[in-house]
N, C-alpha and C positions, 0 to 999 in steps of 0.2 A: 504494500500500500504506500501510495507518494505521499508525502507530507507537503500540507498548504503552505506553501511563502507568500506574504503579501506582496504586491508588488509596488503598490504606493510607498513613498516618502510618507512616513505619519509629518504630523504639522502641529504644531502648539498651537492651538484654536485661539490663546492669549497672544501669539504674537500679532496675531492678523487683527487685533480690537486696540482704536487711540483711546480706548475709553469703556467706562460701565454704563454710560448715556444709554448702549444699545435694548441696556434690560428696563428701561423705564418703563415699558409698556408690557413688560411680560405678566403680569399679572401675579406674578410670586408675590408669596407673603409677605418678606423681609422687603420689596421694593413697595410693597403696597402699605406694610408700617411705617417705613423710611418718609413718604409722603403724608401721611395721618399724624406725625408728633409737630409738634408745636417749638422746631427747633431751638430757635430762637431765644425762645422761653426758658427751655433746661437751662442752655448754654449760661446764663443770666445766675440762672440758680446755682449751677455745679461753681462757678467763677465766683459769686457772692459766700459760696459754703467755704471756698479751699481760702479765698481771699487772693486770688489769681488778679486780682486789677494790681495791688500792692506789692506780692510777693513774690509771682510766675509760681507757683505751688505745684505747676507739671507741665510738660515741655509738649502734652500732646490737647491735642486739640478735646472739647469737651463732647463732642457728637461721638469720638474713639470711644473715648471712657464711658461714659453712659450708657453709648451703642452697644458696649461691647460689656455691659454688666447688666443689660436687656435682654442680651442674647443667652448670655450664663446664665437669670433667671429663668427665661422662657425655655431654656432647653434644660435645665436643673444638670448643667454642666462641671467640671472642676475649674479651677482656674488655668492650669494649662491643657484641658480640652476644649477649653473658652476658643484661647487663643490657636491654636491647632483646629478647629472647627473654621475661623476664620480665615486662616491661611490657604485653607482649601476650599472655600465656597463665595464664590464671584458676588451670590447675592448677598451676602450679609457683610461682603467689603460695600456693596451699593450703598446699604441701610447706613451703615458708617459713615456714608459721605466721601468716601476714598475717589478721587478721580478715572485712575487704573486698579486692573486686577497686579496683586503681587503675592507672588507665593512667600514672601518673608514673611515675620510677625508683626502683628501690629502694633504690638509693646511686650516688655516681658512679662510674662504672669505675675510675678513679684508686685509689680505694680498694683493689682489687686488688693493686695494688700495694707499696701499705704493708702490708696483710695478708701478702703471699708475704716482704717482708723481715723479717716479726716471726715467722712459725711458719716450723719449720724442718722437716726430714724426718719425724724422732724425732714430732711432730705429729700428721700424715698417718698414720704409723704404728701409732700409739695409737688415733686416731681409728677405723683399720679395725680396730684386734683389740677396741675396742671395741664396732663391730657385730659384728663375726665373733663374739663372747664373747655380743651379746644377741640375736642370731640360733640360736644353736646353745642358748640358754635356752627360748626359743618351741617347741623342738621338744619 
């Protein structure tokens, strides 16, 4: 019996995209949350909590962090399956905000952990009455 050899070149489906622009209309979940939060708004809170206007308190943007301690909730992930989940899936680098897909990380896991000591309940809390508040706007 022969054995199949392909005869294609495989191709890195990410070399051929200048961008994650392409999934906006896909209908996925994480591009269709990405759209529904109230960006804006976190960004304001996460910056007001860490004291990021005064201090730079993290060198990554707040749509990362939030985005990506949204996704470790909603996926009841660890923290470095967090980030390994995002390394490998184009749509929840979209949800992030990321411009391209990159298979690096998008911060070290560790991080995680200085973020959970600086935001506290009160956070979390604001965070959701603030979708709950631009959700209930949308209707």
């Amino acid at each position: 019996m022969k054995k199949y050899h392909c005869q294609q070149p495989s191709l890195d489906l990410w070399d051929t995209q200048d961008s994650l622009e392409c999934l906006k209309d896909t209908g996925n979940r994480w591009v269709t949350l990405a759209h529904s939060l109230p960006w804006a708004d976190i960004e304001k809170e996460y910056n007001r909590y860490l004291s990021n206007d005064r201090s730079g308190a993290s060198g990554k943007p707040a749509r990362i962090i939030v985005g990506a301690l949204i996704i470790k909730h909603i996926e009841k992930l660890s923290d470095e399956r967090t980030i390994e989940a995002i390394s490998e899936n184009p749509f929840m680098q979209y949800f992030l905000g990321m411009p391209r897909f990159t298979y690096t990380r998008v911060f070290n896991p560790s991080l995680f952990t200085y973020v959970r000591q600086r935001l506290d309940k009160d956070f979390f809390n604001r965070v959701a009455s603030l979708i709950h508040e631009y959700g209930k706007n949308l209707k």
